[in-house]
C-alpha positions in Angstrom: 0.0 0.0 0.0 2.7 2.2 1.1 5.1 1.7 -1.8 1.8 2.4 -4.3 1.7 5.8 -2.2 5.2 6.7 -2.8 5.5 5.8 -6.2 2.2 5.8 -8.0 3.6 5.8 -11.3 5.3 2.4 -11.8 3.7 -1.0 -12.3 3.5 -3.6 -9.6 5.6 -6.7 -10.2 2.7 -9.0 -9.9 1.1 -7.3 -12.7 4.1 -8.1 -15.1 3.4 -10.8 -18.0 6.2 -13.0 -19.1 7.2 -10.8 -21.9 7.8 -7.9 -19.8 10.1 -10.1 -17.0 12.0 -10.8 -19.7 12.4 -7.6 -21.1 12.8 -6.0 -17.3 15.3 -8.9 -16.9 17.3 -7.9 -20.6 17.4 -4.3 -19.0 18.7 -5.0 -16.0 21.7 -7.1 -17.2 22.6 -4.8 -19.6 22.3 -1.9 -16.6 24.5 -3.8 -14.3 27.2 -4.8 -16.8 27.4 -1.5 -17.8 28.3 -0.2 -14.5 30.9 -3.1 -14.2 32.3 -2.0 -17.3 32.2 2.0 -15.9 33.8 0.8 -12.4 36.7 -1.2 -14.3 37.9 1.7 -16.4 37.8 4.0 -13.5 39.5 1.8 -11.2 41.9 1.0 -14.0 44.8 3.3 -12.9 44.7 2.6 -9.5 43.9 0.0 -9.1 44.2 -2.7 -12.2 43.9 -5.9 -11.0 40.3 -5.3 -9.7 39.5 -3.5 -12.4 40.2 -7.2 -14.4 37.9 -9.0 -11.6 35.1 -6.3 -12.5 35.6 -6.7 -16.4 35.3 -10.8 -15.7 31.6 -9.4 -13.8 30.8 -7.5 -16.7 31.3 -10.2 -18.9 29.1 -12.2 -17.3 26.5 -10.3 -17.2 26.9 -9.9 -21.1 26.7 -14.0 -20.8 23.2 -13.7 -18.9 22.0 -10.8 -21.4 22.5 -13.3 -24.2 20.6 -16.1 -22.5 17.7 -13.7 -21.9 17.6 -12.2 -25.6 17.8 -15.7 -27.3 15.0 -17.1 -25.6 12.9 -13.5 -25.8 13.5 -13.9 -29.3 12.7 -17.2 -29.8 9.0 -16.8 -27.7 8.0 -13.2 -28.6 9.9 -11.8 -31.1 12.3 -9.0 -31.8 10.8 -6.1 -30.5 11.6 -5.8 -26.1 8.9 -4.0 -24.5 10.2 -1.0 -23.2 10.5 -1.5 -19.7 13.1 -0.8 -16.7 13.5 -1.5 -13.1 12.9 2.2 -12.3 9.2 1.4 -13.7 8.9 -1.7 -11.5 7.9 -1.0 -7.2 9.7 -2.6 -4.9 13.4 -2.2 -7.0 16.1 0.0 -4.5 17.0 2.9 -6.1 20.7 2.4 -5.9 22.8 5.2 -5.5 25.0 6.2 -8.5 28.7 5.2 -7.0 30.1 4.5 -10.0 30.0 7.8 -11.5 31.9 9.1 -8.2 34.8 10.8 -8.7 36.9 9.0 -6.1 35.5 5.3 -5.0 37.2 3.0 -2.6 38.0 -0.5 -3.1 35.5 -1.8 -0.4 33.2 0.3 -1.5 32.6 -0.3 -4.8 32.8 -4.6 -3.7 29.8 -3.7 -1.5 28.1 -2.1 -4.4 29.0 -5.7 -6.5 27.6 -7.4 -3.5 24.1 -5.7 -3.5 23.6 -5.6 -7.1 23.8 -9.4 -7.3 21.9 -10.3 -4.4 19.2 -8.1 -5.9 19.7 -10.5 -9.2 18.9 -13.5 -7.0 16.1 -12.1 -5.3 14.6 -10.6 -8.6 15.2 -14.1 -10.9 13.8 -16.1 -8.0 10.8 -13.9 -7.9 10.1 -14.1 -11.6 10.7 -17.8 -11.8 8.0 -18.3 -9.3 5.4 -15.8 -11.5 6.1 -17.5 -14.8 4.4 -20.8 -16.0 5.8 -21.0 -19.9 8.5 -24.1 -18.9 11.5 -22.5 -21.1 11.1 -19.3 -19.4 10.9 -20.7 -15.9 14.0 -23.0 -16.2 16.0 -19.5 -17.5 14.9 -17.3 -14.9 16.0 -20.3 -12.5 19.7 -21.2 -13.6 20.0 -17.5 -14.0 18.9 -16.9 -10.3 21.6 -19.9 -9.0 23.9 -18.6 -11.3 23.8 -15.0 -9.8 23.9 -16.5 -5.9 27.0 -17.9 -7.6 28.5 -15.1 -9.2 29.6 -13.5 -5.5 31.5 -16.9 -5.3 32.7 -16.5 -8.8 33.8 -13.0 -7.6 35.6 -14.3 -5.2 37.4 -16.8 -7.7 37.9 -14.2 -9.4 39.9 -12.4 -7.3 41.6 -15.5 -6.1 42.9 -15.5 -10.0 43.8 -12.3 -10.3 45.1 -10.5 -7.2 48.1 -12.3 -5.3 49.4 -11.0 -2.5 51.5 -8.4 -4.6 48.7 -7.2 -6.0 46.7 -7.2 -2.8 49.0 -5.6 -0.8 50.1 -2.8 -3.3 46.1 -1.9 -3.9 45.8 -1.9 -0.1 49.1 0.9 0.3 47.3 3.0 -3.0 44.1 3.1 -1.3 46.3 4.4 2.1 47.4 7.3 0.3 44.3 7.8 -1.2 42.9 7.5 2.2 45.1 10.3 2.7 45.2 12.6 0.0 41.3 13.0 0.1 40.5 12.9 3.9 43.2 13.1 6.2 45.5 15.5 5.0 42.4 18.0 4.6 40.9 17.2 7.2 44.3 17.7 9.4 45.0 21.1 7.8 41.3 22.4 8.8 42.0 21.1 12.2 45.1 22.8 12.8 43.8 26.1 11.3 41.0 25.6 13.5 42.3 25.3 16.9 45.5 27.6 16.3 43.9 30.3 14.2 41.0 30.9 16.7 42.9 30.9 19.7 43.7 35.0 19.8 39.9 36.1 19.0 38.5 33.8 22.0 41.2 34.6 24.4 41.8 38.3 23.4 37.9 38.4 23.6 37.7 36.9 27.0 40.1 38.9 28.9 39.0 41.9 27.0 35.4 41.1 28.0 35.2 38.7 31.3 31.8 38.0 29.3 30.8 34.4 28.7 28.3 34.9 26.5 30.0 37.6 24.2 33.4 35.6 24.3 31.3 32.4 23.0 30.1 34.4 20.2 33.5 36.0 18.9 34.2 32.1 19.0 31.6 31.0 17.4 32.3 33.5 14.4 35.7 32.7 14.1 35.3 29.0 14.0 32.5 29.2 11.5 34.3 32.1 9.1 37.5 30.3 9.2 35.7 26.9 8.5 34.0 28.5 5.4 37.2 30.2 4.3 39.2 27.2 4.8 36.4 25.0 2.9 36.2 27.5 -0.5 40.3 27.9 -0.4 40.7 23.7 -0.3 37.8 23.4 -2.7 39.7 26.0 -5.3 43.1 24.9 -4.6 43.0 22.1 -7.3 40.2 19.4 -8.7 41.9 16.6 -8.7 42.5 15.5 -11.9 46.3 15.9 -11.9 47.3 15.9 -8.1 44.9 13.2 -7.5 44.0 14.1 -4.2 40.6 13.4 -4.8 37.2 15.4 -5.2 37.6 19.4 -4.4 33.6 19.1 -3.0 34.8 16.5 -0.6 38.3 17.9 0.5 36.6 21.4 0.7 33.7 19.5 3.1 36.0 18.5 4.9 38.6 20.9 5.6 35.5 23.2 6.4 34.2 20.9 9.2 37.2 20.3 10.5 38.2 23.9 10.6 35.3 24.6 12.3 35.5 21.5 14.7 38.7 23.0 15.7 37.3 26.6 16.6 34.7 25.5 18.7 36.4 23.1 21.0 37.9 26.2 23.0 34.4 28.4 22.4 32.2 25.9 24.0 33.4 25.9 27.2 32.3 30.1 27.4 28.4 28.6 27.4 29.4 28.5 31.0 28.8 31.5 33.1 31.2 31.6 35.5 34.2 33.3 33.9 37.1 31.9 35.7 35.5 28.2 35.1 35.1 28.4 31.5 38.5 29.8 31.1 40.0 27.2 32.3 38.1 24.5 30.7 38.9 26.0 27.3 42.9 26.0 28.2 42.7 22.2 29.2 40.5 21.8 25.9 43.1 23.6 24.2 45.8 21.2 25.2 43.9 18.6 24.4 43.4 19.6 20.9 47.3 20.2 20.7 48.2 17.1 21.4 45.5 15.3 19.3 46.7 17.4 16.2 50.6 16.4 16.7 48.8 12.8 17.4 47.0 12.8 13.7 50.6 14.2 12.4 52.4 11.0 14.0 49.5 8.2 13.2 48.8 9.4 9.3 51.8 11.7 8.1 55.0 9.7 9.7 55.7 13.0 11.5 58.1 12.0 14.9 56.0 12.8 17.6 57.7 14.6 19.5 58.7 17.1 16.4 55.0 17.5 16.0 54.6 17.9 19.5 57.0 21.0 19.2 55.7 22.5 16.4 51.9 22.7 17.5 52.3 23.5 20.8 54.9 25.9 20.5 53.2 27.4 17.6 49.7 27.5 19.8 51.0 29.1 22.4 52.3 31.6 21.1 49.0 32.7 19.2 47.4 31.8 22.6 49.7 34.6 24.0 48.9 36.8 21.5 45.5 36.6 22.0 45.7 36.7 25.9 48.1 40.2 25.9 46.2 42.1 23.3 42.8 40.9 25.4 44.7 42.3 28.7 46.2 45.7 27.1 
């Protein structure tokens, strides 16, 4: 009932004659094996050996296509009725990763995952509808065949990545990892919690308001987030650094940047002065030592160097900020 609410427009599976399974079903492989085929060339690059298991996919999906035309041919013609999943209830509308301009490994295996479970459910389904004996015994070896095909998936990529291959996709999808997220993400975080230091503290001393001190906070963590977001957006697109998309490093930087701001601006929701003063130092130290953390963890930086460089560098804007609030 619900799903006739939602999506008046398209035709109930019960309602769907042989003909138009097989049609639906013609569709659909060729759908699927064209995103196998989009998801090998973009993977190709980076990361070629899985982009070989998704061409074997693709293949076999051209294999089932066949299968499905032959017969439709043989029953009811040449002509397929015009007729997709997207005019079927009860299909998922699966979002379009492949056309993403970065996708990870995992990812994109999930995606395999769905899409043939989908195939089993959906042949299993039409086998059980139809009652022309050809047409049954296709829909039915094509629904084992598709439980099968996460195995031969599997097989696949027993065949074609070793432990070479494996290994070298895992380090490529590291610095991916890192081009796209961390490093971003880490800038905005450091901007964040360094930049904002004089405003709040200059602010607070200046003040000895709460309220007005969590405000000059609050507008410095949010301007530098949204500056920080547009410059790492601009800075490049991608397509010959290969650091990813600019929406999603810009995203992040921003959120980060701003993450960074308010950790010390928070603790001024608390009235008492003195209290929320020294909640945001503590806070401050904490996100200090976090950032020289991230630095060591993800960028290889010695620890103690980052140590030194953050904290030195945050104390002195922290300085800054508490002399000119105090002059």
């Amino acid at each position: 009932m619900f799903a006739r609410l939602l999506h008046p427009h398209r035709r109930d599976f019960l309602s769907l004659d042989e003909r138009e399974i097989l049609s639906l079903a013609v569709a659909a492989e060729e759908e699927d094996g064209a995103i196998y085929v989009e998801i090998s060339e973009r993977l190709a690059d980076r990361y070629p050996a899985t982009a070989r298991v998704f061409s074997g996919m693709a293949a076999e999906e051209d294999a089932h296509r066949r299968k499905l035309l032959d017969l439709y041919v043989q029953k009811f013609g040449q002509r397929l009725v015009p007729i997709r999943r997207e005019h079927v209830r009860g299909f998922l509308e699966r979002k379009p990763v492949w056309l993403m301009e970065t996708m990870g490994l995992e990812q994109v295996r999930q995606l395999a995952y769905e899409m043939e479970e989908s195939a089993v459910h959906f042949y299993t389904e039409a086998a059980a509808r139809t009652t022309d004996v050809d047409v049954r015994r296709l829909l039915g070896d094509l629904a084992i065949e598709e439980r099968q095909h996460a195995t031969r998936a599997d097989e696949l990529q027993g065949e074609v990545l070793g432990p070479e291959e494996r290994a070298r996709e895992k380090t490529e999808e590291h610095r991916q990892f890192l081009l796209t997220y961390v490093q971003p993400g880490l800038a905005g975080l450091m901007d964040g919690s360094v930049s904002t230091l004089a405003p709040v503290f200059a602010a607070a001393f200046a003040t000895g308001d709460t309220w007005s001190t969590f405000l000059v906070g609050l507008a410095a963590a949010v301007g530098a987030g949204i500056s920080m977001g547009f410059t790492e957006a601009a800075a490049d697109d991608g397509r010959l650094t290969g650091r990813g998309s600019p929406i999603t490093r810009g995203v992040v930087t921003g959120l980060m940047t701003t993450l960074g701001g308010l950790g010390h601006a928070l603790p001024y929701l608390i009235p008492h002065f003195w209290t929320a003063t020294g909640l945001a130092i503590a806070v401050v130290v904490v996100e200090l030592w976090a950032i020289a953390f991230i630095q060591n963890r993800y960028m290889q930086t010695p620890f103690w160097r980052a140590a030194l460089q953050v904290v030195v560098g945050g104390a002195l804007v922290f300085a800054a900020g508490t002399l000119i609030g105090n002059a």
